[in-house]
C-alpha positions as CSV (number, residue, x, y, z in Angstrom):
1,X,7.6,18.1,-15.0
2,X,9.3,17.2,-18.3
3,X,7.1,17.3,-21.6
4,X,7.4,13.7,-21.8
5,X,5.3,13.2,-18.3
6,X,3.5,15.7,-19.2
7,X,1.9,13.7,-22.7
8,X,1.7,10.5,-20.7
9,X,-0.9,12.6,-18.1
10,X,-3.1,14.1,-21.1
11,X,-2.8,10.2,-22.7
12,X,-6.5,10.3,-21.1
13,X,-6.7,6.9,-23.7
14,X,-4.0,5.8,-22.2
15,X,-5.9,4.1,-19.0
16,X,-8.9,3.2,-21.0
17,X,-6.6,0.6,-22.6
18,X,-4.7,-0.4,-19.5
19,X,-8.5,-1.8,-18.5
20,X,-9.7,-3.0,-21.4
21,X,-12.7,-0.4,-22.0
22,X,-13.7,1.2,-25.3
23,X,-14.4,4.9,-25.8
24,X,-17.4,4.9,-24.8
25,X,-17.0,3.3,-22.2
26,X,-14.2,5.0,-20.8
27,X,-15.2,7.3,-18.1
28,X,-11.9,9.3,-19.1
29,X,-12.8,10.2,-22.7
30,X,-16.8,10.3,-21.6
31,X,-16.2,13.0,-19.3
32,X,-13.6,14.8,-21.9
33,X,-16.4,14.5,-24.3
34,X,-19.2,15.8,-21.9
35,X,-16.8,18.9,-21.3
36,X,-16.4,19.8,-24.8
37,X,-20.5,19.4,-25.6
38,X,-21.0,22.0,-22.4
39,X,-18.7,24.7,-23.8
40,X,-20.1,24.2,-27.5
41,X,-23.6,24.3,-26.2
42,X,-22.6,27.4,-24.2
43,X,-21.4,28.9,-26.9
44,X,-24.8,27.5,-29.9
45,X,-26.8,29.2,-27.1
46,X,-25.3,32.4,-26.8
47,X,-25.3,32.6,-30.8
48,X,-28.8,31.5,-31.0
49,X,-30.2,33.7,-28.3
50,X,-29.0,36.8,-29.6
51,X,-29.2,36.1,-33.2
52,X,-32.8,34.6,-33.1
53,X,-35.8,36.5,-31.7
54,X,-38.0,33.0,-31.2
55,X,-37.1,32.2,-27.7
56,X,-38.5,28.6,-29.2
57,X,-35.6,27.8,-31.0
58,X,-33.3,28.6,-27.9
59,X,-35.7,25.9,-25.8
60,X,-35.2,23.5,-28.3
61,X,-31.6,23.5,-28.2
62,X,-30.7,23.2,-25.0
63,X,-33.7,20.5,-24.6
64,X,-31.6,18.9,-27.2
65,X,-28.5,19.6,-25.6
66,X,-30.1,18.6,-22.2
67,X,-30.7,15.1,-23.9
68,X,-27.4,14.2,-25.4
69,X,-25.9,15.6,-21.9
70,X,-27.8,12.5,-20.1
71,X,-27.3,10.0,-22.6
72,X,-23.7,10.6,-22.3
73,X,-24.0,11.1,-18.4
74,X,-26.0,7.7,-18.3
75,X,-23.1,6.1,-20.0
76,X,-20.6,7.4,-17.6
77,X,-22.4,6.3,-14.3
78,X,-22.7,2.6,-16.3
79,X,-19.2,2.5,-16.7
80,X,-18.6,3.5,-13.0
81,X,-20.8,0.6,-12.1
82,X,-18.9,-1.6,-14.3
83,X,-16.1,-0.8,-12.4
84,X,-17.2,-1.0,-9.2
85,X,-18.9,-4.5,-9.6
86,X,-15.4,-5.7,-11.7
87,X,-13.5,-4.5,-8.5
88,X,-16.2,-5.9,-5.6
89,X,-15.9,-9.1,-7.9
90,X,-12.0,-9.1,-7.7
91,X,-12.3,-8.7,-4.1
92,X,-14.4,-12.2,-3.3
93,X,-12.1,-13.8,-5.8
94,X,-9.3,-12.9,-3.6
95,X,-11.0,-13.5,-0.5
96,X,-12.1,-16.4,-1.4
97,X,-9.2,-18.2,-3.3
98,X,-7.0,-16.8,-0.2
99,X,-9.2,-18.7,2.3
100,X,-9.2,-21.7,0.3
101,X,-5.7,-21.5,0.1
102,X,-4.8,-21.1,3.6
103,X,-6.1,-24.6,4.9
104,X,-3.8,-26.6,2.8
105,X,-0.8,-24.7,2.9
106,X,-0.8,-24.9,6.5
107,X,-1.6,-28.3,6.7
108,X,1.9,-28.3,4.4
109,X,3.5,-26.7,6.7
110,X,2.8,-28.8,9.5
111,X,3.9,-31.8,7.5
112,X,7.0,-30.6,6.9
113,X,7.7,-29.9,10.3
114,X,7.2,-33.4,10.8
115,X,9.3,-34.8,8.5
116,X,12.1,-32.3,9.5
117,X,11.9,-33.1,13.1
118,X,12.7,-36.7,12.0
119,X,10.1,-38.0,14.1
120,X,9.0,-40.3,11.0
121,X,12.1,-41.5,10.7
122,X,15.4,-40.3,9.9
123,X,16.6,-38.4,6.6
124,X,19.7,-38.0,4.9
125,X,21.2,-34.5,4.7
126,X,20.4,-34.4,0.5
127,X,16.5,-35.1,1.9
128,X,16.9,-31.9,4.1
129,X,18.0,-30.0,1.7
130,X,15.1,-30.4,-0.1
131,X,12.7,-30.4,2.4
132,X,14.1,-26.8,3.4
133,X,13.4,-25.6,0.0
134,X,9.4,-26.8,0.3
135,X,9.8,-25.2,3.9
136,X,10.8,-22.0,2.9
137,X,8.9,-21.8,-0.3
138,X,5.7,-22.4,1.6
139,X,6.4,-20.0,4.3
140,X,6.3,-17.0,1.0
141,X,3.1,-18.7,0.1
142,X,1.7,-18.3,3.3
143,X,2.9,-15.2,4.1
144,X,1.4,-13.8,0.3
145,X,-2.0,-15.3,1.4
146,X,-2.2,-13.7,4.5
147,X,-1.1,-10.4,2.9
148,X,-3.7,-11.1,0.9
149,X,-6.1,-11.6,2.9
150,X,-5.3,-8.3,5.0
151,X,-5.4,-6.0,1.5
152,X,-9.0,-7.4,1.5
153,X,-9.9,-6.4,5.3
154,X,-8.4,-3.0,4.5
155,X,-10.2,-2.4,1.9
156,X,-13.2,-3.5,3.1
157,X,-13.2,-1.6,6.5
158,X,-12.4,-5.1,8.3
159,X,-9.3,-4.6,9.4
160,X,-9.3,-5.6,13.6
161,X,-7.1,-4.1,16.0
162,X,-6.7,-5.0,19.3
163,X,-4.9,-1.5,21.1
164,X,-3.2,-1.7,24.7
165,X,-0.7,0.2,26.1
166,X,2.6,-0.9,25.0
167,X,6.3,0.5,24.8
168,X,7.4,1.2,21.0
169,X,11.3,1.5,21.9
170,X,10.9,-1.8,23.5
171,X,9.2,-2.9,20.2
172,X,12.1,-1.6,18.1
173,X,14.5,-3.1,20.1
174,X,13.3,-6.4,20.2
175,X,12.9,-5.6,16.7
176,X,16.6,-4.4,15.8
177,X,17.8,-7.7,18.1
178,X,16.1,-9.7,15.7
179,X,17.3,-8.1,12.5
180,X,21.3,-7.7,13.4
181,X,22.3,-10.6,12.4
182,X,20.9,-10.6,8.8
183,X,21.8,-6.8,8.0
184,X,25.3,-7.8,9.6
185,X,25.3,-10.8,6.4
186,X,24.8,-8.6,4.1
187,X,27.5,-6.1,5.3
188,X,24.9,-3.2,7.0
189,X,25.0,-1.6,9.7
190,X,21.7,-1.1,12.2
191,X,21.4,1.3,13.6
192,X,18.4,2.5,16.5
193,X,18.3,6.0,18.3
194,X,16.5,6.2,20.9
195,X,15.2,9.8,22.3
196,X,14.0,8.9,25.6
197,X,10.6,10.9,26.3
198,X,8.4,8.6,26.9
199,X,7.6,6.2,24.3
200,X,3.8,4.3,25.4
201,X,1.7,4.1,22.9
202,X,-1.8,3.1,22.8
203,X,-2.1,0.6,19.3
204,X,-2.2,-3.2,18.6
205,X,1.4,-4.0,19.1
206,X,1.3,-7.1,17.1
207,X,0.0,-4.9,14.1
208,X,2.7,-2.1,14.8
209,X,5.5,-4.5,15.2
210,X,4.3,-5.6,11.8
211,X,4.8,-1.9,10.2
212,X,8.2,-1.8,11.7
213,X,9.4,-4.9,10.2
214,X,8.2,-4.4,7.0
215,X,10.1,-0.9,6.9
216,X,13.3,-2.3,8.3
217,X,13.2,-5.4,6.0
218,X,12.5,-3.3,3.4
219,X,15.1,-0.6,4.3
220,X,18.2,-3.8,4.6
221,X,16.9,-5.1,1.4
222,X,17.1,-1.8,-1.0
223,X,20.5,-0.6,0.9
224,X,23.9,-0.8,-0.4
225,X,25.5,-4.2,-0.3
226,X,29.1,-2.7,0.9
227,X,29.0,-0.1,3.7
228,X,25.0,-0.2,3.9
229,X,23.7,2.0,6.6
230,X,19.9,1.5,8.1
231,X,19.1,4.0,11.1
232,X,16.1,3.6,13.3
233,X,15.0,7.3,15.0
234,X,12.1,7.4,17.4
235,X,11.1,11.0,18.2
236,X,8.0,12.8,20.5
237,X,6.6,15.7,18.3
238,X,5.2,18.5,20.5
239,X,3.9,15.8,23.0
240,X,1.3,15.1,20.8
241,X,2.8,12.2,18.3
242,X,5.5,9.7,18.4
243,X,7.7,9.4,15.1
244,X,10.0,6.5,13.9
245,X,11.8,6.9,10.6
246,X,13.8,4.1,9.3
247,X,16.5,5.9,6.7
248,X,18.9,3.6,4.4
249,X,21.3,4.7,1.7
250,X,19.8,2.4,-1.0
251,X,18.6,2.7,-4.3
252,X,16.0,5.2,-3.7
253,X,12.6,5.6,-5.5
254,X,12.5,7.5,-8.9
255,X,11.0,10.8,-8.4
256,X,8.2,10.0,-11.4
257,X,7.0,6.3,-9.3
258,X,6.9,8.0,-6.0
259,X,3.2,8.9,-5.7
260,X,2.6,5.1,-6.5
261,X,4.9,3.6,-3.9
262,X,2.1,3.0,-1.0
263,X,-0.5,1.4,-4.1
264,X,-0.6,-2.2,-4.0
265,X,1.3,-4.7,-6.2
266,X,4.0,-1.6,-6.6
267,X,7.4,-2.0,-7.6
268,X,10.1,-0.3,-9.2
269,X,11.8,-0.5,-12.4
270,X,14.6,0.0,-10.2
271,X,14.2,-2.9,-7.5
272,X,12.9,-5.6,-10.2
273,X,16.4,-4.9,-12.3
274,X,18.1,-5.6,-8.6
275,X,16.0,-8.6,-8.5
276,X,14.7,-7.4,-5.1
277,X,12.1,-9.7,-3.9
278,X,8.8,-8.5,-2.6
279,X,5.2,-8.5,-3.5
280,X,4.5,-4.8,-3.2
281,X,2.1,-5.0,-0.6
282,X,4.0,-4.4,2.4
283,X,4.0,-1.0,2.5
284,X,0.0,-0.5,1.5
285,X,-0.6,-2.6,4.6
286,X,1.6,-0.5,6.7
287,X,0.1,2.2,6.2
288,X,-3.5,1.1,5.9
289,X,-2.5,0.3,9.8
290,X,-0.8,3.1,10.7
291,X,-4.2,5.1,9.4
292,X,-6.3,2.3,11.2
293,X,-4.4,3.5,14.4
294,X,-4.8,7.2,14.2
295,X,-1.1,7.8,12.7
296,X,-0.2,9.2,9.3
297,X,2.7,7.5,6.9
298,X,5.3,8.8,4.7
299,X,8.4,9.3,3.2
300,X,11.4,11.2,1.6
301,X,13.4,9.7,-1.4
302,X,15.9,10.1,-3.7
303,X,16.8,7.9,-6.2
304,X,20.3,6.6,-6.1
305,X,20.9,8.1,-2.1
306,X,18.5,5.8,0.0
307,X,15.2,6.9,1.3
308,X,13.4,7.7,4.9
309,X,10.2,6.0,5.8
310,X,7.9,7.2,8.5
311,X,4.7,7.2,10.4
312,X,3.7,8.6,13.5
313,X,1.3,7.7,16.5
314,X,-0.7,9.6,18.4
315,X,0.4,10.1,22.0
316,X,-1.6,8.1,24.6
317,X,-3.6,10.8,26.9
318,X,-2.5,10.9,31.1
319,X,-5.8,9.5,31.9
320,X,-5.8,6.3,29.8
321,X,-2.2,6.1,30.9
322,X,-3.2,6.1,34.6
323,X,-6.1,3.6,34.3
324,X,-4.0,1.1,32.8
325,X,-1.8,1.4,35.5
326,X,-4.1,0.5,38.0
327,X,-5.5,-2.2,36.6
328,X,-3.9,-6.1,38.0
């Protein structure tokens, strides 16, 4: 850690301006505060005590001490409160905007399709144009809303799944299929490898098949433009869990950004100069799923070389393997 990372960490004011909040009501500088009053109060005692015989004068202090330690302690669990009701309040804003927002957009959507399908009449091709631009621009809108939407389910414990037994190298396969044709316009090569052990898992496959996207889209996206390379590994680890990486030799993730990468809204100095499009949510639903399903998510990067993405599942047991078998 150089000096410089290390001043921005004891900047504890630093994050108390990011929100808005004055000293004292900063739970950073309160509890730097409360610290300091404990070990000079530690210290006023131990001179008192054994300087003064009147066992009086000790009480009195740390009474006194006592009181200033609760009026500070009071202000701290205030500004937690504050915090908590600003961020429950953020919550139903979101949820709420992002419901109201979802009715009209897709009733957009469905307009569009209309007029595009020409079954209101026909449209020149300058009128398609256009009409493809609304089209796509609402499909991001959509999409952002119901990211949205699932940040709030996560966060709120909401998040549904619906597990059955699936096959996850069908998944990526179907998944790769899909995906060819874009990496192979913007020069990249897929790439899936398959280790075949046995690959059923027991998850909502609509949800995984969402974590696998976003990892691949994400992995074409930040990859090298000229001889790109995105490789697709899926792995059984001591018969216990099932592992798929997604590696690219892309621009990488600065060593001092990495521990915010799976926050939400997150992106890096270095994507936004390579006007990289995203919202930054992607990857805190991916793995707020993965968790959801009983997996873990991470990754490996270096700036500049590309980066490896992960998560694993946990294998499904014989029995539940056998029952769903038998059933119709």
């Amino acid at each position: 850690m150089d000096l410089k990372t290390l001043f921005k960490k004891l900047d504890f004011m630093a994050e108390c301006r990011k929100y808005g909040l004055g000293f004292w009501q900063c739970p950073n500088s309160l509890f730097l505060m409360m610290g300091v009053i404990i070990i000079v109060a530690m210290v006023l005692t131990y001179f008192i005590g054994i300087r003064l015989v009147d066992p009086e004068v000790v009480i009195a202090t740390v009474c006194i001490v006592t009181i200033v330690l609760l009026v500070i302690g009071h202000s701290l669990v205030n500004s937690f409160a504050r915090v908590a009701e600003a961020n429950r309040m953020k919550s139903e804003f979101v949820s709420i905007v992002s419901h109201q927002l979802r009715t009209p957009l897709s009733a957009l959507k469905w307009s569009l399709d209309l007029l595009r399908s020409k079954r209101l009449g026909e449209i020149n091709q300058k009128q398609k144009e256009y009409l493809d631009i609304i089209n796509e621009s609402g499909i991001k809108m959509i999409k952002l809303v119901n990211d949205l939407l699932n940040v709030n389910r996560i966060e709120e414990g909401r998040f549904t799944i619906v597990p059955k037994l699936f096959s996850l190298s069908t998944v990526i396969e179907e998944m790769v299929n899909e995906l060819k044709l874009m990496a192979q316009a913007q020069h990249i090569e897929l790439v899936f490898k398959n280790h075949p052990k046995g690959s059923d898992i027991y998850a909502d496959e609509e949800k995984i098949r969402m974590v696998i996207q976003n990892l691949v889209d994400n992995a074409i996206k930040y990859s090298k433009k000229e001889g790109g390379k995105v490789e697709i590994t899926l792995n059984k680890e001591k018969d216990k869990f099932i592992k798929v990486s997604v590696k690219d030799n892309g621009l990488g993730i600065p060593a001092m950004v990495q521990k915010q990468v799976f926050g939400k809204f997150f992106r890096g100095d270095n994507l936004v100069k390579q006007k990289v499009e995203g919202t930054g949510l992607g990857l805190f639903i991916a793995k707020g799923i993965v968790r959801i399903s009983g997996g873990e998510m991470n990754f490996d990067s270096k700036e500049g070389i590309g980066s490896d993405f992960w998560f694993t599942l946990p294998v499904p047991s014989k029995k539940l393997i056998k029952n769903s078998e038998q059933k119709p």
